[in-house]
PALUMVO-668513 format. One record per residue: x, y, z negated of N, C-alpha, C in turn; residue in one letter. Coordinates in steps of 0.2 Angstrom, whole numbers. Layout:
// residues N
<<X Y Z> <X Y Z> <X Y Z> 'A'>
...
//
This chain:
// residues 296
<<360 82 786> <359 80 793> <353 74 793> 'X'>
<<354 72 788> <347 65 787> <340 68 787> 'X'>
<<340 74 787> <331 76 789> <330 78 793> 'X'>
<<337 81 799> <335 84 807> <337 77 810> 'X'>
<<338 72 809> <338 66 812> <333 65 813> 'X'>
<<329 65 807> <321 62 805> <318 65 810> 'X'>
<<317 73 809> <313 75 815> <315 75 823> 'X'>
<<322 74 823> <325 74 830> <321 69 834> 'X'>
<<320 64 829> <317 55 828> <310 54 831> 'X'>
<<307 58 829> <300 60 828> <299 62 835> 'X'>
<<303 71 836> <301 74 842> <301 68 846> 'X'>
<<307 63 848> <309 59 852> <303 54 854> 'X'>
<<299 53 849> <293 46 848> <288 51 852> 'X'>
<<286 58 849> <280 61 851> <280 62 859> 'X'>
<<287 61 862> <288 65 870> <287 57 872> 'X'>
<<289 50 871> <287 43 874> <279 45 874> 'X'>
<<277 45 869> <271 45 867> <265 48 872> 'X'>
<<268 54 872> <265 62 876> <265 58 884> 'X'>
<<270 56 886> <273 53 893> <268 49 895> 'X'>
<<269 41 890> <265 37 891> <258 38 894> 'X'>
<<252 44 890> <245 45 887> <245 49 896> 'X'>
<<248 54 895> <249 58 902> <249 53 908> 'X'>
<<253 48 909> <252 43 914> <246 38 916> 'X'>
<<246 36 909> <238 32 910> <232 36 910> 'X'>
<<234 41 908> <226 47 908> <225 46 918> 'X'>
<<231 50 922> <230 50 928> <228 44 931> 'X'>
<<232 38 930> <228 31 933> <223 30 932> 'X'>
<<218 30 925> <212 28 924> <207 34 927> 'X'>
<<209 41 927> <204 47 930> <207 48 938> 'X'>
<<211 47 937> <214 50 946> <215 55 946> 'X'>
<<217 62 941> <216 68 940> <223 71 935> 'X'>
<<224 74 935> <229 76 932> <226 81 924> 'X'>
<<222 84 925> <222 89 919> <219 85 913> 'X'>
<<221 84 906> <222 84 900> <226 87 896> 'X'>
<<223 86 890> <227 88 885> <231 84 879> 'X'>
<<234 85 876> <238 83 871> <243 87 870> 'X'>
<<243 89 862> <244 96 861> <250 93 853> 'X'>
<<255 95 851> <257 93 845> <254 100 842> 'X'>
<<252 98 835> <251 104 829> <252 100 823> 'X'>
<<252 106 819> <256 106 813> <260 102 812> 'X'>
<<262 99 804> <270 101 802> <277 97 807> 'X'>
<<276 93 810> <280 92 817> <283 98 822> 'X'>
<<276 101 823> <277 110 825> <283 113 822> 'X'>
<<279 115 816> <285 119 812> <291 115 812> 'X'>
<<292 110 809> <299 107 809> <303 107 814> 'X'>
<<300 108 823> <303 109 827> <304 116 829> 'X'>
<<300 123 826> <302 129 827> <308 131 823> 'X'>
<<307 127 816> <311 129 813> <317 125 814> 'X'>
<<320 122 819> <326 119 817> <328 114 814> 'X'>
<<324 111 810> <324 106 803> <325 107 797> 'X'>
<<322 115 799> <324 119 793> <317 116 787> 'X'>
<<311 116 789> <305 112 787> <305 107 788> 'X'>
<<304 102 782> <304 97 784> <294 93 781> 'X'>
<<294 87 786> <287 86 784> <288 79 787> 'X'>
<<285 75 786> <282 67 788> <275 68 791> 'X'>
<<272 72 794> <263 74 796> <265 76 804> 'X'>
<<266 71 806> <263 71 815> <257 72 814> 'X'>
<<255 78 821> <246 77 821> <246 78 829> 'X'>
<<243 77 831> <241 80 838> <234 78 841> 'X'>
<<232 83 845> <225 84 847> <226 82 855> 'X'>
<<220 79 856> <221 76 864> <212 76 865> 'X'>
<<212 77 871> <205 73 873> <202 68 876> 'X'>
<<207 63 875> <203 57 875> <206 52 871> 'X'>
<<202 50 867> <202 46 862> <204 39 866> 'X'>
<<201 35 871> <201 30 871> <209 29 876> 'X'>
<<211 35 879> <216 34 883> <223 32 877> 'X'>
<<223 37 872> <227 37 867> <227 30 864> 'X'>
<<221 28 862> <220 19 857> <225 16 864> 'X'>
<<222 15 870> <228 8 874> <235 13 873> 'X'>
<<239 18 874> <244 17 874> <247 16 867> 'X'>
<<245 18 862> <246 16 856> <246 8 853> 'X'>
<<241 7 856> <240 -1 854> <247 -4 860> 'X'>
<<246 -3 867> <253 -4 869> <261 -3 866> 'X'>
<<260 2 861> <266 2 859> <267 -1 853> 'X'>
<<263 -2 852> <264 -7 845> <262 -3 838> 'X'>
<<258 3 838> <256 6 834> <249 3 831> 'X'>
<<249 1 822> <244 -2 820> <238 7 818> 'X'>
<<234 5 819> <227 10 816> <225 10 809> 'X'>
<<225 16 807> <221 15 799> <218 22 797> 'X'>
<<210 22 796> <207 27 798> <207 33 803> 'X'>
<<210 40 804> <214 42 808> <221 42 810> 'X'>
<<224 39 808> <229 37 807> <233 32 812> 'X'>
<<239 32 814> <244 26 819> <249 25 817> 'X'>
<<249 19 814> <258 20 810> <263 14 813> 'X'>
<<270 14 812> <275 7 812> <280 9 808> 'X'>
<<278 3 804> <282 3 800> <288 2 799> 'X'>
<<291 0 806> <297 -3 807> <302 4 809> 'X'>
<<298 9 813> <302 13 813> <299 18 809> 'X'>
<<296 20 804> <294 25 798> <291 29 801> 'X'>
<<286 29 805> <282 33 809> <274 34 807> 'X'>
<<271 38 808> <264 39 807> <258 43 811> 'X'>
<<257 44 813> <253 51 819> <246 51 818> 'X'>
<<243 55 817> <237 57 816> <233 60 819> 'X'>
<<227 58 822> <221 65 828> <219 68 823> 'X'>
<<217 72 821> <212 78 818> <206 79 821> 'X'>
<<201 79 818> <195 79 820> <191 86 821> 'X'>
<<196 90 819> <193 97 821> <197 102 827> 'X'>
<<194 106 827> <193 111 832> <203 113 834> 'X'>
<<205 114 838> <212 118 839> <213 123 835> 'X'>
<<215 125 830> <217 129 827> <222 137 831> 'X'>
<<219 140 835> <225 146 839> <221 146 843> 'X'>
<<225 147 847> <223 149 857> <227 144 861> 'X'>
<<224 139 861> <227 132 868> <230 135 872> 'X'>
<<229 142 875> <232 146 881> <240 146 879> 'X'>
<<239 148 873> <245 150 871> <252 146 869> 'X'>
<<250 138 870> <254 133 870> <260 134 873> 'X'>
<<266 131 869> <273 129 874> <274 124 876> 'X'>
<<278 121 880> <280 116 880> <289 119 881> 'X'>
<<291 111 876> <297 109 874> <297 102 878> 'X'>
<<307 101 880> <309 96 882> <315 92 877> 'X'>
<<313 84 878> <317 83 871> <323 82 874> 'X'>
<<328 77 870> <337 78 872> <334 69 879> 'X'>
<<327 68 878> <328 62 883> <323 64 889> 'X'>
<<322 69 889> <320 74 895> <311 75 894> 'X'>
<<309 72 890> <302 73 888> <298 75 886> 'X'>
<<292 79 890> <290 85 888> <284 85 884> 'X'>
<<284 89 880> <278 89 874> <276 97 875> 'X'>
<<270 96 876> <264 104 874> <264 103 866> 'X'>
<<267 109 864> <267 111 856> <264 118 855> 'X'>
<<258 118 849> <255 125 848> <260 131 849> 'X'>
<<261 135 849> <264 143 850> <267 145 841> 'X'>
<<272 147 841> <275 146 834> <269 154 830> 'X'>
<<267 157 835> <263 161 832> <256 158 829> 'X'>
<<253 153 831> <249 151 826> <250 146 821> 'X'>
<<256 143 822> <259 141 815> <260 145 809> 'X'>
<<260 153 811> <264 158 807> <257 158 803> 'X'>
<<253 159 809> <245 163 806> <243 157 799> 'X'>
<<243 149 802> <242 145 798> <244 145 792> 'X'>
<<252 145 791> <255 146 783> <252 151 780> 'X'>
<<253 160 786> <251 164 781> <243 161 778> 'X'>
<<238 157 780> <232 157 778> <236 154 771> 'X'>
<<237 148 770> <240 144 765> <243 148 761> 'X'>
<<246 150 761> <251 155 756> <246 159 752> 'X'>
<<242 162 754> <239 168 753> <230 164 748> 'X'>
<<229 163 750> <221 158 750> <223 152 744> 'X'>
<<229 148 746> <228 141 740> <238 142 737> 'X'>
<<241 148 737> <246 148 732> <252 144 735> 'X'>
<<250 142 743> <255 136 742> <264 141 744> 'X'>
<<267 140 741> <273 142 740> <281 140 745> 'X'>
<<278 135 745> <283 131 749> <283 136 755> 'X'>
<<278 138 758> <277 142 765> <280 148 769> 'X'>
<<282 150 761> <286 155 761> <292 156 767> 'X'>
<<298 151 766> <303 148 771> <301 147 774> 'X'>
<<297 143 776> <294 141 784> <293 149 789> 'X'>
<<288 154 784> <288 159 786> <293 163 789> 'X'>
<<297 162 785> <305 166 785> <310 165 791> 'X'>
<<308 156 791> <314 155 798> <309 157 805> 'X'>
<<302 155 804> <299 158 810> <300 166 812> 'X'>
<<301 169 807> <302 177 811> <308 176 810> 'X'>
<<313 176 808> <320 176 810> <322 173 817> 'X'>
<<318 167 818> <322 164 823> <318 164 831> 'X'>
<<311 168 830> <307 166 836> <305 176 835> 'X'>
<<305 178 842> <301 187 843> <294 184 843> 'X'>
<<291 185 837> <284 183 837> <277 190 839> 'X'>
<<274 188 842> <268 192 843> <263 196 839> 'X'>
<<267 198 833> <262 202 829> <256 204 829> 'X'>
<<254 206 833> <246 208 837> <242 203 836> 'X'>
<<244 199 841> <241 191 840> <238 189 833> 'X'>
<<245 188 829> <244 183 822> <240 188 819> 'X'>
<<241 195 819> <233 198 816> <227 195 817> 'X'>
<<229 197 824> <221 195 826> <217 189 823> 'X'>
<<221 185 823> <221 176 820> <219 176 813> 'X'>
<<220 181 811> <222 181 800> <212 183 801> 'X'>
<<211 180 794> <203 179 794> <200 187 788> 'X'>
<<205 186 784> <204 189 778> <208 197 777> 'X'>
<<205 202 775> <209 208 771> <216 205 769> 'X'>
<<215 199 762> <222 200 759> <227 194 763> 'X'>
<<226 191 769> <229 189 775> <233 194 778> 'X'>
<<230 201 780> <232 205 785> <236 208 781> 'X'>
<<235 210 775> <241 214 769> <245 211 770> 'X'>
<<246 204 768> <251 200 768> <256 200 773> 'X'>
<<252 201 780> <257 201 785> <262 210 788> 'X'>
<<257 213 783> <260 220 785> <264 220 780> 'X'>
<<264 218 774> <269 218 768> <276 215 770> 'X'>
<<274 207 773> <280 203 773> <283 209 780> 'X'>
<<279 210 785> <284 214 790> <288 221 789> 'X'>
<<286 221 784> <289 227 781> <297 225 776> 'X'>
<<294 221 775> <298 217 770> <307 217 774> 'X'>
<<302 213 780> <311 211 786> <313 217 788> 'X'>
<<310 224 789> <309 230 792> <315 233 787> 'X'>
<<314 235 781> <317 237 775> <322 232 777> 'X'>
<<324 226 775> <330 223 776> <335 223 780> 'X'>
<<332 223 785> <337 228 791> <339 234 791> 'X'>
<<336 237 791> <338 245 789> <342 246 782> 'X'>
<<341 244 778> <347 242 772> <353 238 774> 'X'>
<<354 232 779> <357 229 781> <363 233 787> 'X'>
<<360 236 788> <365 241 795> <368 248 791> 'X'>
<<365 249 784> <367 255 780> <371 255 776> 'X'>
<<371 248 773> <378 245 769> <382 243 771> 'X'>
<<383 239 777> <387 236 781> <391 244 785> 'X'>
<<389 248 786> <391 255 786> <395 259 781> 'X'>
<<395 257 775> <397 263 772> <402 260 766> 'X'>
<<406 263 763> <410 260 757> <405 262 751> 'X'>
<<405 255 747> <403 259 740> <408 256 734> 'X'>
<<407 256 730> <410 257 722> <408 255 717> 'X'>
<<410 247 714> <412 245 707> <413 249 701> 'X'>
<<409 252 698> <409 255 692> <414 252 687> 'X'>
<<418 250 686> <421 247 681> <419 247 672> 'X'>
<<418 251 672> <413 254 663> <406 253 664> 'X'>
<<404 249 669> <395 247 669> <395 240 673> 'X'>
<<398 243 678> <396 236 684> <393 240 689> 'X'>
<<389 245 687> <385 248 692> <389 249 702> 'X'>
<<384 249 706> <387 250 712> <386 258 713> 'X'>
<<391 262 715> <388 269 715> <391 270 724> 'X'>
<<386 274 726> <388 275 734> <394 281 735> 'X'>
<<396 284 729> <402 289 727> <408 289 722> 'X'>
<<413 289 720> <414 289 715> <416 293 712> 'X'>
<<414 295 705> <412 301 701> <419 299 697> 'X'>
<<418 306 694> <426 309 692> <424 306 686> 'X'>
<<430 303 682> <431 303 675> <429 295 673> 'X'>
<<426 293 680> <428 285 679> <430 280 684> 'X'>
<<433 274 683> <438 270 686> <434 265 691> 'X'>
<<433 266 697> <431 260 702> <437 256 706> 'X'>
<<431 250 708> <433 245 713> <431 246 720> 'X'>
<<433 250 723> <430 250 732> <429 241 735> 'X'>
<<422 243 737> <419 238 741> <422 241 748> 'X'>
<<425 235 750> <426 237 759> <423 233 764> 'X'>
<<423 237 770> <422 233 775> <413 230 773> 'X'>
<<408 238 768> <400 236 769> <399 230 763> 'X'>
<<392 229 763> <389 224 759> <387 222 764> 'X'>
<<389 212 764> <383 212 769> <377 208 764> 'X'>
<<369 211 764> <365 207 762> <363 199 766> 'X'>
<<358 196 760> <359 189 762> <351 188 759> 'X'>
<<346 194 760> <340 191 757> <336 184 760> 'X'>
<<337 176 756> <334 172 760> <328 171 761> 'X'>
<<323 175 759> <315 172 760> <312 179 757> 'X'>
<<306 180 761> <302 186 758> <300 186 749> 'X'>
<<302 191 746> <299 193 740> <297 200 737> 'X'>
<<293 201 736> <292 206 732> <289 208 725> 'X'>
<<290 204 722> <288 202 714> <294 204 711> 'X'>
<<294 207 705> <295 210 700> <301 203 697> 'X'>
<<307 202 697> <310 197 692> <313 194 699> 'X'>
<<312 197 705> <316 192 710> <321 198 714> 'X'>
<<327 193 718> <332 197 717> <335 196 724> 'X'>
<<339 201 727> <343 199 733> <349 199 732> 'X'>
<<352 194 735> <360 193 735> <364 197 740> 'X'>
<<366 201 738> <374 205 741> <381 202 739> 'X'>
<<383 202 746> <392 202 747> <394 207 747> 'X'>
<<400 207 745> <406 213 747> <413 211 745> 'X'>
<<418 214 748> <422 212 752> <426 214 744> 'X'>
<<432 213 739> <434 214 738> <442 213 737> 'X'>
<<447 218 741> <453 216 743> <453 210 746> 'X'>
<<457 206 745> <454 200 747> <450 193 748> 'X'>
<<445 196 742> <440 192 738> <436 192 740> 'X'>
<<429 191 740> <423 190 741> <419 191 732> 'X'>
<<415 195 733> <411 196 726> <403 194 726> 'X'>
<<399 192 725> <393 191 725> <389 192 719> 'X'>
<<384 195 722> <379 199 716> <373 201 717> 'X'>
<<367 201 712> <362 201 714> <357 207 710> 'X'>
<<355 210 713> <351 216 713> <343 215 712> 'X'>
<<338 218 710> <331 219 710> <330 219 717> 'X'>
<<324 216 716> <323 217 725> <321 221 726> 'X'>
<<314 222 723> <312 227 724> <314 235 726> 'X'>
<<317 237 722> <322 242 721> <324 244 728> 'X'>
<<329 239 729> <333 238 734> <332 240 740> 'X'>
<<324 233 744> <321 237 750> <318 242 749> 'X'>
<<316 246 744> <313 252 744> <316 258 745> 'X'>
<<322 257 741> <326 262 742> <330 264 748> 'X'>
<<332 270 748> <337 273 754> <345 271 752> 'X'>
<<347 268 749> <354 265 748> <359 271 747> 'X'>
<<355 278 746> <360 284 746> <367 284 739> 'X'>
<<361 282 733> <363 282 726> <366 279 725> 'X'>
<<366 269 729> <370 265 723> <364 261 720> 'X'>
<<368 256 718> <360 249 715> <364 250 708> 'X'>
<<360 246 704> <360 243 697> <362 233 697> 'X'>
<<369 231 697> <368 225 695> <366 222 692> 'X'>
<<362 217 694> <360 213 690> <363 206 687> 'X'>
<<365 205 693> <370 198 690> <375 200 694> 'X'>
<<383 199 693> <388 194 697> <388 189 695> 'X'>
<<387 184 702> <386 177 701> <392 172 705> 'X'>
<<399 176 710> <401 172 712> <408 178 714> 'X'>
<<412 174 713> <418 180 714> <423 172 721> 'X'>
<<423 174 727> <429 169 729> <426 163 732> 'X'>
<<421 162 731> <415 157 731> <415 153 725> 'X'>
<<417 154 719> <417 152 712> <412 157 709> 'X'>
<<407 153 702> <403 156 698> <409 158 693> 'X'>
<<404 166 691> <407 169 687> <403 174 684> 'X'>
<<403 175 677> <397 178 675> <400 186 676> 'X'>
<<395 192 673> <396 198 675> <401 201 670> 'X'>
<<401 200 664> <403 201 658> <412 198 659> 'X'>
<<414 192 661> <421 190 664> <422 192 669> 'X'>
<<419 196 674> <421 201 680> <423 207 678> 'X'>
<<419 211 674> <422 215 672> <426 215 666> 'X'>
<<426 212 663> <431 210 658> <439 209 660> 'X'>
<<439 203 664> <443 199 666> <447 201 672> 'X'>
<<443 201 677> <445 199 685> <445 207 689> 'X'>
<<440 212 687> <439 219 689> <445 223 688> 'X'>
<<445 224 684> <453 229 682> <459 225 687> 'X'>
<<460 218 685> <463 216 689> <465 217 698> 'X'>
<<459 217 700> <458 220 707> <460 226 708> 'X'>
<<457 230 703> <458 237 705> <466 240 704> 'X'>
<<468 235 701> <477 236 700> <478 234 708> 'X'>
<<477 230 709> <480 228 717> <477 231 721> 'X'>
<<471 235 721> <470 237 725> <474 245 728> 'X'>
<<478 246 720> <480 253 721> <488 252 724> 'X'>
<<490 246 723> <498 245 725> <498 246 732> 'X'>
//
């Protein structure tokens, strides 16, 4: 709760702040239209919930000097681009370049003390990371990416159009494919019973004569947390086990690709109950066991 406080913290400083600029902008011009706009990692931390976390307020406005009096009225000291107070661990920053999106496309957010802030469109937040991710490696981005399509209908057409590069727009046909495949896996297992191998581990979507299963009931539910598609990374499935919980992790690959007709290949049990357990004392140990109780 100590980071969604921080940004709780934040939103609440940027909506005074936004209020303040907005008021004195009108008295000194007699006019209503300006801007001040919040972008970057402030944005995202608000899209996502507090799911991202950042200390980098940035916001773009157009007027500089309206901004320095209410800043200096509030007691924010200046250092290069930069306004900080130190007393309340704040910092806010103008960017000297261009809006990065479509201004048009802005939202506005009200905080819990009724104050409204123009925040860029979580759609070119999206386009932003994917830039990052793809161009300089940066990896963290990945989950930012992840909660933004989970938790916002984003405009795909859009963040195309926004993406600069070929392996930008791959990127985004891959990840969307990615959550595309995950769903439809998700609706197919959670559908159907399948079966613990007992003499492998494997899961088979049948079970074949002449060896001994443990019926998963009541579906798998998948729990992929972040886009992957690289060779060595894995999605976690649950399934229901009498009345146990089983946890295990599969090739990813494999997995979204495939039609879930046949059955996967374990790769790890990692949690039986919500306790760790390796695969080798599952089947060993705790497997047979289940499957006694599950025949009585």
């Amino acid at each position: 709760m100590v980071g969604k406080d921080i940004y709780l913290k934040h939103t609440e400083a940027i909506g005074i702040i936004s209020h303040a600029y907005h008021e004195l902008f009108r008295k000194r011009n007699d006019r209503e239209e300006t801007s001040f706009v919040l972008v970057g990692g402030l944005s995202a931390e608000i899209y996502t919930a507090g799911d991202y976390t950042t200390l980098d307020i940035d916001v773009l406005l157009s007027d500089d000097r309206v901004f320095s009096e209410v800043m200096d009225m509030l007691e924010f000291v200046k250092e290069g681009k930069s306004w900080y107070r130190d007393d309340i661990n704040i910092s806010i920053e103008v960017p000297s370049g261009p809006f990065a999106g479509n201004y048009d496309r802005r939202r506005q957010i009200k905080t819990a003390e009724e104050y409204i802030i123009n925040i860029q469109s979580p759609e070119d937040i999206f386009a932003d990371r994917v830039r990052a991710y793809v161009n300089w490696d940066e990896e963290n981005h990945i989950k930012t990416l992840t909660t933004l399509w989970k938790l916002h209908e984003l405009d795909t057409l859009y963040i195309e159009s926004n993406l600069e590069t070929p392996e930008e727009r791959e990127f985004l046909e891959d990840f969307q494919k990615f959550y595309h495949d995950s769903a439809r896996q998700s609706v197919k297992l959670e559908s159907k019973v399948y079966y613990i191998n007992l003499s492998d581990g494997d899961i088979d979507s049948e079970p074949y004569e002449g060896h001994e299963y443990l019926e998963i009931s009541n579906g798998i539910k998948t729990s992929p947390s972040e886009y992957t598609r690289n060779n060595g990374d894995f999605a976690t499935l649950v399934g229901e086990l009498v009345t146990l919980q089983v946890e295990f992790k599969i090739d990813s690959t494999s997995y979204y690709e495939s039609d879930s007709e046949t059955g996967f290949t374990i790769y790890e049990v990692t949690k039986l109950d919500g306790k760790s357990i390796s695969s080798a004392d599952f089947i060993k140990e705790y497997a047979p066991h289940l499957a006694k109780d599950s025949n009585n």
